[in-house]
C-alpha positions as CSV (number, residue, x, y, z in Angstrom):
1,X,21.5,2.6,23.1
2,X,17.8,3.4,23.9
3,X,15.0,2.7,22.2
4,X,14.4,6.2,21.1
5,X,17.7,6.8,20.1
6,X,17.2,3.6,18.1
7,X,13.7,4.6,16.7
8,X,14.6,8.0,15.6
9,X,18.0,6.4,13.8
10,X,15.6,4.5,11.9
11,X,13.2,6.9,11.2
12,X,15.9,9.3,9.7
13,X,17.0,6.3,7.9
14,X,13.4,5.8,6.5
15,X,13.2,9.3,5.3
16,X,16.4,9.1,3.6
17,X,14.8,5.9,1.6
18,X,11.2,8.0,1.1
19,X,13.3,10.6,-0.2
20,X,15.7,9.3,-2.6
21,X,13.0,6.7,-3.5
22,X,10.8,9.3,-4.6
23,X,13.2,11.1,-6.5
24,X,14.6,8.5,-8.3
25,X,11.6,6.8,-8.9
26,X,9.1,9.2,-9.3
27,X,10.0,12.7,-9.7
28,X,13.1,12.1,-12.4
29,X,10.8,9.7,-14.4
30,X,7.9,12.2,-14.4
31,X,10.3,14.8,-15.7
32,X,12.1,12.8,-18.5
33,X,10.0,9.5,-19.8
34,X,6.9,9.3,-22.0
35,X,6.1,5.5,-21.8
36,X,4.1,5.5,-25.2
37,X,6.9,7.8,-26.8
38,X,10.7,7.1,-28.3
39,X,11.6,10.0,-29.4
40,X,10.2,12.5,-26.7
41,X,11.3,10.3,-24.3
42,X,15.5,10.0,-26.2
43,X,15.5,13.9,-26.8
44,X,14.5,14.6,-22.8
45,X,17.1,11.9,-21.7
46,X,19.8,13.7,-24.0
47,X,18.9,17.4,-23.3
48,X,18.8,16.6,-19.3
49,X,21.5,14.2,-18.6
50,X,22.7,15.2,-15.7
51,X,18.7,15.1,-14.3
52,X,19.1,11.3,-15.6
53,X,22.1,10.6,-13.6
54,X,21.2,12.6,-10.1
55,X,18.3,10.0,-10.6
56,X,20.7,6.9,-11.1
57,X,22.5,8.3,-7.6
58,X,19.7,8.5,-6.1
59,X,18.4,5.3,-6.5
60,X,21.7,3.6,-5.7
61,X,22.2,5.6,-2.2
62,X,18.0,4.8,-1.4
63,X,19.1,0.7,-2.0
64,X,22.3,1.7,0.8
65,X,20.0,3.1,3.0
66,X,17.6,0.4,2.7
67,X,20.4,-1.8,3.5
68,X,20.6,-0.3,7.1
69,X,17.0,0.5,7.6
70,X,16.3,-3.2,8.7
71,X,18.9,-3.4,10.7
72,X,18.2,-0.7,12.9
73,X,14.9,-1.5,13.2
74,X,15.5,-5.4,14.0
75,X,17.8,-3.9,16.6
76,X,14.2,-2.2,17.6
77,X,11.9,-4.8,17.2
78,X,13.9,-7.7,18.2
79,X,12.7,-7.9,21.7
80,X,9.0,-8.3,20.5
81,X,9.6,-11.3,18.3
82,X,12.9,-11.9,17.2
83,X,12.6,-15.1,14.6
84,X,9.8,-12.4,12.8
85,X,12.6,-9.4,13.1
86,X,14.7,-12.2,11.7
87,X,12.4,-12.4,8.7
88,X,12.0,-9.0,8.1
89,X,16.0,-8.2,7.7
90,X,16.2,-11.4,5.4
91,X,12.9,-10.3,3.1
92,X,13.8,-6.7,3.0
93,X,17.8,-7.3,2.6
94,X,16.8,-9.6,-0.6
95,X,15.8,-6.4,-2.4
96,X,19.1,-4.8,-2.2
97,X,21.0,-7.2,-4.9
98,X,18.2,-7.9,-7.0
99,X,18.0,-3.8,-7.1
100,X,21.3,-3.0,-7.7
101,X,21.8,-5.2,-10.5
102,X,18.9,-3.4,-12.2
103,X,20.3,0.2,-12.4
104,X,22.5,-1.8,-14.9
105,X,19.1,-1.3,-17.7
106,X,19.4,2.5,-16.8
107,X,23.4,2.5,-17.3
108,X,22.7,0.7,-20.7
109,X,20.5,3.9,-21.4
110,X,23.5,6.4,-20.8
111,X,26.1,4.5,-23.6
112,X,22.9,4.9,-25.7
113,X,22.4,8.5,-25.5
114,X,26.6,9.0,-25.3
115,X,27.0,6.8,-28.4
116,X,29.1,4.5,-26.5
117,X,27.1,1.4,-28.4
118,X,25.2,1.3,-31.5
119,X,27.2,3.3,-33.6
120,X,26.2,2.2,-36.6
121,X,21.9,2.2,-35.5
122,X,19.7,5.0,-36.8
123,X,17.6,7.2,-34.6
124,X,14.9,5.3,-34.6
125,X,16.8,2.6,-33.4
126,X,18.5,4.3,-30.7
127,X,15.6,5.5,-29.7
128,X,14.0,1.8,-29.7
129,X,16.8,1.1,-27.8
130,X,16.7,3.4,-24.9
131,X,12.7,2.6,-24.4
132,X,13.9,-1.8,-24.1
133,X,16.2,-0.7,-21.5
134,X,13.8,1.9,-19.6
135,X,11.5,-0.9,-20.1
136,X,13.5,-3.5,-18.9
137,X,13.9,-1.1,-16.1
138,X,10.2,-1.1,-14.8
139,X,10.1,-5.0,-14.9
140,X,12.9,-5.2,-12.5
141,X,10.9,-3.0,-10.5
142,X,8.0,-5.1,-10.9
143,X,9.4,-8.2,-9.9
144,X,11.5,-6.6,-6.7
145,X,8.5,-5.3,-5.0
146,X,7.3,-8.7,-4.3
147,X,10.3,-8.5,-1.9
148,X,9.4,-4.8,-1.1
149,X,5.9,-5.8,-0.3
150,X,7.1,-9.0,1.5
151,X,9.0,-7.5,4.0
152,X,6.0,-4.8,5.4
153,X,4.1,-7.9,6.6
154,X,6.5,-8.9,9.6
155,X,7.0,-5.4,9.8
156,X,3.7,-4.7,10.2
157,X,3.1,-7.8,12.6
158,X,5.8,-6.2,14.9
159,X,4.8,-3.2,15.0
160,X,1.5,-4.0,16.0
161,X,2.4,-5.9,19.0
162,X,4.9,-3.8,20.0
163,X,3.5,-1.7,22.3
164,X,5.5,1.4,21.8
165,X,4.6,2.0,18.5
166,X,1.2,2.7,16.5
167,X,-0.5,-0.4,16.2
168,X,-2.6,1.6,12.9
169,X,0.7,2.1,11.2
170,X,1.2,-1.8,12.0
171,X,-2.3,-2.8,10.4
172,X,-1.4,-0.3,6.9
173,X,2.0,-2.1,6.9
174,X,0.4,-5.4,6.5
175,X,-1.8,-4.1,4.6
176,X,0.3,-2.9,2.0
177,X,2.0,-5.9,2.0
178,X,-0.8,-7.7,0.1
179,X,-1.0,-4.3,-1.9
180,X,2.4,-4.6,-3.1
181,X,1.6,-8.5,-4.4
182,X,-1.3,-7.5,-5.6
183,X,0.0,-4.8,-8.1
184,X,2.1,-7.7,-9.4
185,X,0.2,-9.8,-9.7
186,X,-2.0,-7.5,-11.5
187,X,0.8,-6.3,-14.0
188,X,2.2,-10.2,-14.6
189,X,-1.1,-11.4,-15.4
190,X,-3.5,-8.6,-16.9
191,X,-2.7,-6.9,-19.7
192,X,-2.7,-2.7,-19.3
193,X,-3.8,-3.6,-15.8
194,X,-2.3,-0.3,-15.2
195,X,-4.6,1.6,-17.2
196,X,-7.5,0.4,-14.9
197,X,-6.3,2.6,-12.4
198,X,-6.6,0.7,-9.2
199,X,-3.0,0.3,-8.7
200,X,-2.5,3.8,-7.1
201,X,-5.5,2.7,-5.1
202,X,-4.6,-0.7,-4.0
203,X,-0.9,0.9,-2.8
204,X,-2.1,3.8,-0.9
205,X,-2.0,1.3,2.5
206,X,1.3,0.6,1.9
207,X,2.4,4.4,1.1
208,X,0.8,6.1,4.1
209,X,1.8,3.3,6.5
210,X,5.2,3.6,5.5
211,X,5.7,7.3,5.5
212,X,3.8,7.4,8.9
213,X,5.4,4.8,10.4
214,X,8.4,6.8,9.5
215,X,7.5,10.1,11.1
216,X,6.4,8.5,13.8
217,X,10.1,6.9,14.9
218,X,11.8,9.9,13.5
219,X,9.3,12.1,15.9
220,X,8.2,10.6,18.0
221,X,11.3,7.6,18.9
222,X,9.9,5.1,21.0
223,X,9.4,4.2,24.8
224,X,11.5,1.9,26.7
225,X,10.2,-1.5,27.2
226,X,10.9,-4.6,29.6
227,X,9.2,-6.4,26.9
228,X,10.8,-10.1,26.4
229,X,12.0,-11.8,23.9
230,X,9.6,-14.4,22.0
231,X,10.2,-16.8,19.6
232,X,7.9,-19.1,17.8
């Protein structure tokens, strides 16, 4: 297969990941939870649940095609370094489990709202309920974008030596590596660290590196290269 046949396969599989990730992540979120409150937040859930569950799907077919996207791209990368295109399928395929197993929080929701548990628990409680799990939800997302940020760095590296791809989108990729740790570190260790608003700040390398870089192989592929394989 050429390399542009390879790039733009990864770049389409990007999108699909931008896509679903943002839907599932940001848009269904922004639509149905209030952070700061129950009740809002229980009613929304209840009144759009099949919003709720589009956003469960979506999530679970953006960790699928986050699966592949390494994989196509070591298949690109490999001949610029292949023990760091090693490391960048091992960081980034590290996510998937850990990511999968915490949808579970946001399955825990739906029994809530369906009364499938708590039978006996009073509104308020369900309501407490939904808002541990939701909760319970964000820290899992907190702790897999160490892996999320982890990845972008040998990304990033290859990129930048590559030679057929942008060596800027390379740079933001590393870049939002240390953004990604950052923000964790931030949210384990400050309290509301979010509320400082720096975290949208401190993530915008990561976010306009990665949708470039994706635009870039889904548009533009990649040339053909002689280039060797090097290991450390």
């Amino acid at each position: 297969m050429s390399n542009k046949k390879t790039a733009r396969i990864a770049g389409l599989l990007y999108l699909c990941v931008v896509l679903t990730g943002i839907f599932s992540l940001a848009y269904v979120p922004s639509k149905l939870i209030v952070l700061d409150d129950p009740v809002t937040t229980y009613n929304n859930i209840k009144a759009s649940e099949s919003l709720f569950r589009f956003g469960i799907v979506s999530g679970l077919l953006c960790y699928v095609f986050f699966l592949f996207l390494p994989v196509a791209l070591y298949k690109l990368l490999k001949p610029v370094n292949e023990v760091y295109a090693k490391l960048m399928v091992l960081l980034a395929v590290t996510s998937v489990p850990i990511s999968y197993f915490n949808i579970q929080n946001k399955f825990a929701v739906l029994s809530i709202i369906k009364g499938e548990v708590f039978k006996t628990f009073t509104n308020e409680q369900l309501q407490s309920q939904v808002m541990f799990y939701l909760n319970q939800f964000n820290k899992g997302i907190l702790m897999v974008s160490v892996f999320w940020g982890l990845w972008l760095l040998p990304f990033g590296y290859l990129v930048y030596k590559s030679g057929f791809l942008s060596k800027i989108f390379g740079v933001l990729l590393m870049l939002g590596c240390f953004g990604y740790l950052i923000n964790f570190l931030g949210n384990s260790l400050i309290v509301d660290y979010s509320s400082l608003g720096v975290s949208k700040y401190i993530s915008m390398p990561a976010t306009f590196g990665e949708i470039g870089i994706c635009l870039w192989l889904l548009i533009m592929g990649a040339k053909e290269t002689k280039t060797s394989i090097k290991t450390l």
